[in-house]
N, C-alpha and C positions, 0 to 999 in steps of 0.2 A: 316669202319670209313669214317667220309665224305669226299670228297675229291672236288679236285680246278679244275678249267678250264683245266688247264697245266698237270692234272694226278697226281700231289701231293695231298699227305693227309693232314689234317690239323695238323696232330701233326706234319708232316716234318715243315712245315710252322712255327710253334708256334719255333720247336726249328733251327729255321734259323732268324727268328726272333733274338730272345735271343743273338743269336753269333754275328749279324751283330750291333744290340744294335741304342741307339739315336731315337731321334721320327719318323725316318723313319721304325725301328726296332717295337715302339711299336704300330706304326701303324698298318702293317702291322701282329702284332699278335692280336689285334682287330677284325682287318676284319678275321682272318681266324676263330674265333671263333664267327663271324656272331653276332657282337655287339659294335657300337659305342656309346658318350653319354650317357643319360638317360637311355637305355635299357641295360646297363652291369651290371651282376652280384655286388653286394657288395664285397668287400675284408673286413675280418675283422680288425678293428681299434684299436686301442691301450689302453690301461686300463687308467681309470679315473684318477688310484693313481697309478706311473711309478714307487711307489716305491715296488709293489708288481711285479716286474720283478724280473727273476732272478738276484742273486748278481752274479753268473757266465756266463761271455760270452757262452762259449761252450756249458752250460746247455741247449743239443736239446732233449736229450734223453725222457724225458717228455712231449716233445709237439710235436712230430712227429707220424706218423703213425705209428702203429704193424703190421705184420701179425698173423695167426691164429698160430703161435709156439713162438710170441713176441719179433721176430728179429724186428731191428726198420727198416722203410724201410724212406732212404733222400730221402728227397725234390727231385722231379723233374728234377728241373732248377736250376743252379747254376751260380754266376757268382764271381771271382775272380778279385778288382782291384788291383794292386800294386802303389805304392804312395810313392813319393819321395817330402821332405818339399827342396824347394829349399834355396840358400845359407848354409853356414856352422855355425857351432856353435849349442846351445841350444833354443828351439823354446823359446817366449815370453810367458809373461801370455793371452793377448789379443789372439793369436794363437791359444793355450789352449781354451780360450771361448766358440772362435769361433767352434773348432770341436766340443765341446761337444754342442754345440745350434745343430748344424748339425743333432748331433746322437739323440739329443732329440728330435726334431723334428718327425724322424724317430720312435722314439718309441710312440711319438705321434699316429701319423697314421696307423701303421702296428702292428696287434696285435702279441705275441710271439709264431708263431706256422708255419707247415707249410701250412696251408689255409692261413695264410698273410705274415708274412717276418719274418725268422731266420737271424741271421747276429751275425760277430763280426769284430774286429777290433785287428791285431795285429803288434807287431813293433820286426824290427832285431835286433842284435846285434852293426849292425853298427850305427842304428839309437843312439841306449846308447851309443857311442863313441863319438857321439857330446858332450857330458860331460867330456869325460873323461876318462870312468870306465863302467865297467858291472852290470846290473841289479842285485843289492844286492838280495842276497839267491838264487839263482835262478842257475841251471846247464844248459846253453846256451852259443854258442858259433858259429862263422859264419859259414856258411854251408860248406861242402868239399866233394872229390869225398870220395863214399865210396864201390870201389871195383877196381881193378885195368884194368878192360876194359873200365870204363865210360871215359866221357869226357863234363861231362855239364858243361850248364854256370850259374852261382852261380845268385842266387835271393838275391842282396843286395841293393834291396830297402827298404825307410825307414819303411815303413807302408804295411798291407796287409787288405783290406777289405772284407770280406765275405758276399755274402748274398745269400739267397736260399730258395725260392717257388714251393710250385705246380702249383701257377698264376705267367705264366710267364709274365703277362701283369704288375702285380703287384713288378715282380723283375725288369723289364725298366723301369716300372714311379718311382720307386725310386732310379734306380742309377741315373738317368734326373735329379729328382730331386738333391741330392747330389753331383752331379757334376754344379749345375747352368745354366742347361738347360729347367730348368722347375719351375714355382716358388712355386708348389702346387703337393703333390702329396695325393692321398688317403683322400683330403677335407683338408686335412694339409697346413699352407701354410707354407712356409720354407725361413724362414728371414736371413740363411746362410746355406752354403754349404761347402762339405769338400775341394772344389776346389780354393777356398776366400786364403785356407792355402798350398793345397799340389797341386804338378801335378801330373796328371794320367803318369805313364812310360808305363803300361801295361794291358791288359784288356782279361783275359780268362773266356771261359766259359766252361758249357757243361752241363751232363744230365745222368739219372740212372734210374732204372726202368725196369719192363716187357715191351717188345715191342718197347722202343724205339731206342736201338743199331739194333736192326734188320730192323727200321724204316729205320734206316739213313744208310745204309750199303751201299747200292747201289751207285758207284761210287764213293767212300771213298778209299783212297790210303791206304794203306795196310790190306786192307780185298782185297779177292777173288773176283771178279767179279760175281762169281757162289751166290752171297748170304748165305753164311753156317750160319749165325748166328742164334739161334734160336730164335722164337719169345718168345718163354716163359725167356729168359735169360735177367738179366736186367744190364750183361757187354761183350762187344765184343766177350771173349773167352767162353762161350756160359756155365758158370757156376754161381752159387750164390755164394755173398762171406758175411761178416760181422755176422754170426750166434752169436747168443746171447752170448752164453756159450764160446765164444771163443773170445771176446772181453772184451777190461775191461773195468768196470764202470766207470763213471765219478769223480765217491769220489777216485778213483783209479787212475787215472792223474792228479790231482787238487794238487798244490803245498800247502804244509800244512803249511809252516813258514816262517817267513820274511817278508818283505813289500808288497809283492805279494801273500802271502797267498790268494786264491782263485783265482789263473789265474793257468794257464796250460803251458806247453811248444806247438810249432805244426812244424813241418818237414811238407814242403809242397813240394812234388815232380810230374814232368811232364815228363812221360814214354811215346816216341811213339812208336808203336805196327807195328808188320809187323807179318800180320796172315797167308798166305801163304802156311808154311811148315805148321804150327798145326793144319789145315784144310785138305791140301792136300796129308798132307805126315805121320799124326796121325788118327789111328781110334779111337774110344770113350773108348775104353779100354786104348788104349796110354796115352789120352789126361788125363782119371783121373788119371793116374800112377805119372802123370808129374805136374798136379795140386795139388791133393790131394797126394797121396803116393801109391805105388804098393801096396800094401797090401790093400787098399781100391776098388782096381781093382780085385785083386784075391777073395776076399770077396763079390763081387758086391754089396757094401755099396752104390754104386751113383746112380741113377735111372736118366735119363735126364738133368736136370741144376742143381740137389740137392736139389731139396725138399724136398724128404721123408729126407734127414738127419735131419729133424726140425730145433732144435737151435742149433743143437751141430755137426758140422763137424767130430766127431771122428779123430782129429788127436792126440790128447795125445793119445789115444792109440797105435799109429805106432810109437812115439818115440824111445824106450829102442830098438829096432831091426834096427833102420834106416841103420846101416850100412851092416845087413847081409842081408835085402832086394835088396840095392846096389850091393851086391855080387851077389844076384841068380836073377836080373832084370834088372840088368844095368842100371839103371834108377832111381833118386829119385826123389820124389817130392817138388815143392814149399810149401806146405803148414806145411809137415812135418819137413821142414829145419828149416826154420824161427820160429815157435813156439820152438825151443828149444830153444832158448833166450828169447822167450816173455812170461816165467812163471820165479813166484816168488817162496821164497823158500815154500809159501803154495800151491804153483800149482796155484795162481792166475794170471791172464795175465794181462799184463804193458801196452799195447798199446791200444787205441782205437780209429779205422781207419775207416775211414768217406770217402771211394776212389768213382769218378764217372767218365765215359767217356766224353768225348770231340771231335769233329769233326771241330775245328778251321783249320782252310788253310786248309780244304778240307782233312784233315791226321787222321785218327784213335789213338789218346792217350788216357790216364790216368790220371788222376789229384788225386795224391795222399796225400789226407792230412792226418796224423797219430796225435793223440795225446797221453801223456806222460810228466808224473810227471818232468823227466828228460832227455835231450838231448840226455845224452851217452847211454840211455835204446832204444832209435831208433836204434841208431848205431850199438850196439850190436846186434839186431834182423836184422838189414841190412846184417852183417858179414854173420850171421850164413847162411841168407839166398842166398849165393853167394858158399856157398859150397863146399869151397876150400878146406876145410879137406875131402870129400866125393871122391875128386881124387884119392886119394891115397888106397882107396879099391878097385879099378877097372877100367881099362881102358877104360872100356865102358863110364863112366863120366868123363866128362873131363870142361874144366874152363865153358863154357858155354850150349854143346849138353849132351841132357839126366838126365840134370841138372836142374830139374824146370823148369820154365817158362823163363828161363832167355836167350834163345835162341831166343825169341818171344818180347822182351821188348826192349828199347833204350831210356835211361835217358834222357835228353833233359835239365832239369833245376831242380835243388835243392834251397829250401832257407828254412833256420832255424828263427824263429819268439817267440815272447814272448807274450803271450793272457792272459793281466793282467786281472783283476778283473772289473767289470764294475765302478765300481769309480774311476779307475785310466785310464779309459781307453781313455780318451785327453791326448795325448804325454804327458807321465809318466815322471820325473825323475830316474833315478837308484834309487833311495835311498824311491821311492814308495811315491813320493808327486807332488802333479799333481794341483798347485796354481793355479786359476784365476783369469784373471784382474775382 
């Protein structure tokens, strides 16, 4: 890969860029892809008639990448704002306007994929308390700890913007734009911004992919100095996660009734990571025992990050034994815990997790967004995945060692979110009506 004056590559560049964000940010991912002005690639732009967008925010499934087994593979570049409407009470209608000229805008210029810009927009519980009351039909509720070692600090701001690219040039001229540092972005010009109504509280980013957690390893506080991450892996603990067949469809999260019919619920969580022991104190046999399940280690089902599994991780098959595995390994795994909550009574799975790394302050995390028909369907797959009943078959497991990944993880921030429907999606009412001036 090309690389810079200083000995960085251009992809370290492009996602240091993205983190650091603002026109010094998109500057600087220009130049490293050796193109300012008239000579930059096109991003594609937005459809003629915005009404042939999806009516679902979350609907990325269809416009992202495949691989060659039809896992979907996210965007790139991500970036997280968090948005708080200042003063109390319930926004205006003029307020309302205002964000949706914003988002339109946006849809103006950024076509729905990810060679232009994915995005949604979603609002807390607390945000529906300036009403009053809770988002009619809808199972949400403010975020909490949910195991008894965390200790985060809860995401209660009003709003959560999403947006996410393979051009990351294309994710900073539009949060510029949006925030009203830029009046134009992608030949658009943008006669308001989300900024007119909310303030930024918060601003995460990060990144996913082959080669790029191995990119940015080096000198990242909680990886190894050694570099273990592999390069074919496209997340720190140097495995594939999100396979087809072990994810559930988006007609499968999508709330079916009530004013919200067509929004979703989203748990968005921020794990940081200390790799350390998994690297230096797990061999590859360990590490799948402890990701996947021991039974996938004695079978040598894993081949490297997980490819040959195609789309289908094989973990319903280690369920019915998890716990005499426990017995004769000491050891279960993450993947096999938490999937015994996230099937239905047809064996379909609840949750559909959209997770990417992050390298913000220099620290190796997680940026876990899950989606889910219903709040309490997170939580339950949270439970299972902390494996407190799994103690009591073994002293080898115990609240956190030999217990999944969970010796290797550190919550940092939860916040529970409601991702209405794209016509409701300027600061909603509870009650699913979204007037404007």
């Amino acid at each position: 890969m090309t690389g810079t004056d200083d000995g960085r590559t251009r992809r370290d560049v492009l996602k240091a860029a993205v983190a650091v964000g603002g026109s010094v940010g998109l500057s600087a991912c220009l130049d490293a892809v050796g193109y300012q002005g008239e000579d930059r690639p096109p991003v594609p732009s937005g459809p003629a008639d915005l009404s042939t967008l999806p009516a679902r925010q979350f609907a990325w499934g269809e416009y992202i990448r495949r691989d060659a087994f039809g896992n979907e593979q996210l965007p790139s570049h991500q970036t997280l704002l968090y948005l708080n409407l200042p003063g109390e009470g319930p926004p205006t209608a003029d307020q309302r306007a205002t964000v949706e000229r914003a988002l339109t805008r946006l849809d103006e210029a950024y076509a729905w994929s990810h060679e232009g810009l994915l995005r949604s927009v979603a609002y807390s519980p607390e945000y529906f308390q300036r009403y009053g009351s809770a988002p009619e039909g809808v199972d949400i509720y403010p975020a909490r700890r949910l195991s008894a070692f965390e200790t985060p600090d809860f995401d209660r701001q009003d709003a959560l913007l999403h947006l996410a690219s393979d051009r990351p040039d294309a994710l900073l001229a539009a949060e510029l734009a949006l925030t009203g540092e830029r009046e134009r972005a992608n030949g658009v010009a943008f006669d308001a911004a989300l900024t007119d109504v909310f303030e930024v509280a918060d601003r995460r980013t990060g990144f996913v992919g082959a080669g790029l957690p191995a990119s940015k390893q080096d000198g990242l506080e909680g990886v190894p100095a050694d570099g273990p991450v592999p390069e074919a892996s496209p997340l720190f603990m140097g495995f594939k996660a999100g396979f087809a067949k072990n994810q559930a469809p988006e007609d499968r999260v999508t709330i079916e009734e009530g004013p919200f019919a067509g929004g979703t619920t989203k748990h968005v969580a921020n794990l940081r990571q200390r790799l350390a022991d998994w690297y230096g104190e797990q061999d590859f046999t360990e590490q799948v025992m402890e990701m996947f399940s021991p039974m996938h280690a004695e079978n040598d089902w894993v081949e490297g990050v997980g490819e040959n599994l195609g789309d289908d991780s094989r973990v319903d098959e280690t369920l019915d034994t998890i716990r005499e595995q426990a017995r004769e390994h000491g050891r279960v795994g993450h993947a096999q815990k938490a999937a015994r909550a996230n099937r239905d009574e047809d064996g379909g799975v609840k949750l559909n997790r959209r997770h990417f790394e992050s390298a913000d302050d220099g620290i190796a995390s997680l940026h876990f967004p899950s989606l889910q028909r219903e709040m309490s369907e997170f939580d339950a797959v949270r439970e299972a995945m902390n494996g407190q009943d799994l103690t009591e078959v073994t002293p080898a497991v115990r609240q956190r060692v030999n217990n999944g990944i969970l010796e290797y993880i550190f919550v940092r921030h939860r916040g529970n979110f409601l991702v209405p429907p794209r016509d409701l999606r300027a600061l909603p009412a509870p009650d699913g009506t979204a007037e404007l001036a």
